[in-house]
C-alpha positions in Angstrom: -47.3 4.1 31.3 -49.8 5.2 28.8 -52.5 6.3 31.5 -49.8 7.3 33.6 -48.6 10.3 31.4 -52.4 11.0 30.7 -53.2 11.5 34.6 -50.1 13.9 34.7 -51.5 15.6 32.0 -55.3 15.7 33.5 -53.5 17.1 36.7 -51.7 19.8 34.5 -55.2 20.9 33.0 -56.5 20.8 36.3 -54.1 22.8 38.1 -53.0 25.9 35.6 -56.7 27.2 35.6 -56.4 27.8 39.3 -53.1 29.5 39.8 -53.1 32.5 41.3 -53.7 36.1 39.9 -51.5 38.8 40.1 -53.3 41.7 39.2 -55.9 42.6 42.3 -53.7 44.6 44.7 -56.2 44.1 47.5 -55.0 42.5 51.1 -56.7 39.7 51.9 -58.1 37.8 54.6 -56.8 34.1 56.0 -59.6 31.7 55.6 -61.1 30.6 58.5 -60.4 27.3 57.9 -56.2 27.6 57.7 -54.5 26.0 60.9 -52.3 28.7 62.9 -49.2 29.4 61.0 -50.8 29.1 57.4 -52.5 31.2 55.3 -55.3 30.3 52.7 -54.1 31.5 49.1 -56.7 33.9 47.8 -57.3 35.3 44.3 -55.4 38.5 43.7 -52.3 36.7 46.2 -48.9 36.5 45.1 -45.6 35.1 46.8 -44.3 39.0 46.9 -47.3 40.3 48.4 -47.9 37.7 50.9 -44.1 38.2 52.2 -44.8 41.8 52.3 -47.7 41.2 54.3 -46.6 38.8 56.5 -42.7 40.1 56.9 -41.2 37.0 55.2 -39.0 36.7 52.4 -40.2 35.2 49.1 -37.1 32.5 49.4 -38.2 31.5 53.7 -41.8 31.2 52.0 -40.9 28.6 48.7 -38.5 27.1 51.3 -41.6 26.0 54.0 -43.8 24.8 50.8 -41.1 23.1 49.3 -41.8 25.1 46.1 -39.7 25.0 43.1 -41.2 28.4 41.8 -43.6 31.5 42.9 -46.4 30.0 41.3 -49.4 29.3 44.0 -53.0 28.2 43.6 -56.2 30.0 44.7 -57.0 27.6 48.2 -53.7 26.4 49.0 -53.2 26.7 52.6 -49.4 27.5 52.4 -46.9 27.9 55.5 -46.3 31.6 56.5 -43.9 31.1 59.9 -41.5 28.3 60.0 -42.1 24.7 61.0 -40.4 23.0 63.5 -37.2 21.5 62.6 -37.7 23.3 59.1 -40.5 20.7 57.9 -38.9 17.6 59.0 -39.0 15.6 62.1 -36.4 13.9 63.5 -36.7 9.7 64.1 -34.7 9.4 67.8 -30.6 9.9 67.1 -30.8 8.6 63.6 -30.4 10.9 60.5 -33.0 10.1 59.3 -35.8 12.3 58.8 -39.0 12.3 57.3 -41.4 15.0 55.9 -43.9 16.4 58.2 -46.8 16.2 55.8 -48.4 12.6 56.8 -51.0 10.5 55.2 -54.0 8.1 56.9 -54.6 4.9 55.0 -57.3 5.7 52.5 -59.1 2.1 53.3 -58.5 -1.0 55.2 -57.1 -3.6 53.3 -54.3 -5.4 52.2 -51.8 -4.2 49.8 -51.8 -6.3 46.4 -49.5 -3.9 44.5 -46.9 -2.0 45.4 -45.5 1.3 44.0 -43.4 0.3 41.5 -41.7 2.4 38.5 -44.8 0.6 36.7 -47.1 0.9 39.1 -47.5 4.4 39.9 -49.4 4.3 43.2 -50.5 1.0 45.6 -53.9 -0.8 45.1 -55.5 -1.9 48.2 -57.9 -4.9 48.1 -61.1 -4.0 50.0 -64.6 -5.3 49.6 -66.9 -3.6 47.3 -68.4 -0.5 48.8 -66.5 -0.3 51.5 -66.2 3.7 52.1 -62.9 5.6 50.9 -61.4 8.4 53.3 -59.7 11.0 52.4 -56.3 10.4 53.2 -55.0 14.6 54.3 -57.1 17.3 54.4 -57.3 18.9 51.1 -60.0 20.0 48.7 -61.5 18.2 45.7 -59.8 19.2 42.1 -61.2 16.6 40.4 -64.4 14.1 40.4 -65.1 12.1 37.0 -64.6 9.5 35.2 -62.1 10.3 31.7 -59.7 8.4 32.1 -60.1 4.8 31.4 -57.6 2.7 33.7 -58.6 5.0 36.7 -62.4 4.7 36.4 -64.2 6.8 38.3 -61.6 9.1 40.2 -60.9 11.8 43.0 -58.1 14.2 43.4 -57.8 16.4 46.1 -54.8 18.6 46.7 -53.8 19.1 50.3 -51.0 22.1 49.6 -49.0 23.6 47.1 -47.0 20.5 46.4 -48.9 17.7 47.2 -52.4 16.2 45.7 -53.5 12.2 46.3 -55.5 10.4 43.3 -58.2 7.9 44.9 -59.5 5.7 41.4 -61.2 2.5 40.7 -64.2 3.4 42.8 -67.8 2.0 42.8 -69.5 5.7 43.3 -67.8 9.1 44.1 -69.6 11.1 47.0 -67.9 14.5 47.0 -68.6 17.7 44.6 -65.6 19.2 42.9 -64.4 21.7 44.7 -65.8 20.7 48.2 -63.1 20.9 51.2 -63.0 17.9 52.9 -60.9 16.8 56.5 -58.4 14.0 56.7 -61.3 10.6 57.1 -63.7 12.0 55.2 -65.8 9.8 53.1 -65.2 10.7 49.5 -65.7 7.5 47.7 -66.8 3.6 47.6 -64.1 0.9 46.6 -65.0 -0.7 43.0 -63.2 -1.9 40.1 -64.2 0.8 38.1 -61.5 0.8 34.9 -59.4 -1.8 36.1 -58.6 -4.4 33.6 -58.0 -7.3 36.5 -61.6 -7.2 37.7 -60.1 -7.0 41.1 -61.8 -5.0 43.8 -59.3 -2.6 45.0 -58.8 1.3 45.2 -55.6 2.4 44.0 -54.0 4.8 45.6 -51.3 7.5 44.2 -49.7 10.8 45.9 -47.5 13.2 43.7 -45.2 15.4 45.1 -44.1 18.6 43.0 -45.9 16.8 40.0 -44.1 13.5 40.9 -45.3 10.2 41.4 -44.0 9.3 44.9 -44.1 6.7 47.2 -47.2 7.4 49.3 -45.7 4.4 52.3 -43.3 7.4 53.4 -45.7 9.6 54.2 -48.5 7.0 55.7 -49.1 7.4 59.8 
């Protein structure tokens, strides 16, 4: 629980440096790399002006990115028309609906913990040096090693709402602040921090600054 709180407060530090300003009046430009229908946040951007410019309203736009406030961060790639079926995609005739944001497995390997209230993430068993893949597009936030029971960790956020924590890892082989595609390489499996001496990456997504259950969102 201990390193728990201390990764929400790593992703806290992390996260308020970046948010975006609201002093340069400027318009700005999508970057290149946003799919059709988003728009890369830019210094200077606000929820306001990007409604303005795009002839939203500021409530349509924290709707899309499932945002609980008008706080957005400098590289977010945030929803600007919206998605089909409002985010969600319907499973046949059931009810049931899931969120349109998916995951790829991170690495091959069997599952040895679960999420759990304890266990804030899974851990995958995989053999030592076997490569770690990005799991979403998404750019790197954090690369380091400070935090003990994590070892030597990645975060990349993919959106607004949504960042995956990669820890445990042999080596790390991506530069803060590098963008990096859904199956990128980004890391090696290790045992880095862990206190079982097991060979495993474990594997956390948080939602809104929540720990969630990252088997929802998996392909």
């Amino acid at each position: 629980m201990k390193h728990a709180i201390l990764l929400t407060s790593l992703l806290i530090t992390m996260l308020l440096p970046s948010c975006a300003s609201n002093t340069n009046p400027q318009p700005r430009q999508a970057c290149a790399h946003a799919p059709a229908g988003q728009y890369c946040v830019q210094s200077g951007d606000t929820l306001t002006r990007l409604s303005q410019r795009f002839g939203v309203s500021v409530a349509d736009l924290k709707r899309w990115n499932q945002l609980s406030s008008e706080t957005i961060h400098v590289g977010d790639d945030l929803l600007i028309r919206e998605p089909f079926n409002n985010g969600k995609i319907s499973v046949g005739n059931n009810k049931h609906t899931v969120n349109a944001f998916r995951l790829q497995m991170p690495v091959d390997g069997k599952i040895i913990i679960p999420y759990s209230n304890q266990n804030k993430g899974i851990d995958i068993a995989a053999n030592r040096g076997e490569f770690v893949h990005a799991a979403s597009d998404g750019v790197v936030i954090y690369s380091g090693n400070n935090i003990a029971q994590y070892g030597k960790m990645v975060l990349l956020r993919h959106s607004a709402t949504t960042i995956t924590a990669y820890a445990n890892n042999e080596n790390i082989l991506v530069p803060m602040n590098a963008r990096v595609k859904a199956g990128q390489i980004i890391a090696e499996v290790g045992s880095s921090g862990r206190r079982d001496g097991k060979t495993a990456l474990h594997f956390e997504l948080r939602v809104n600054g929540k720990p969630t259950n990252p088997m929802n969102y998996f392909r």
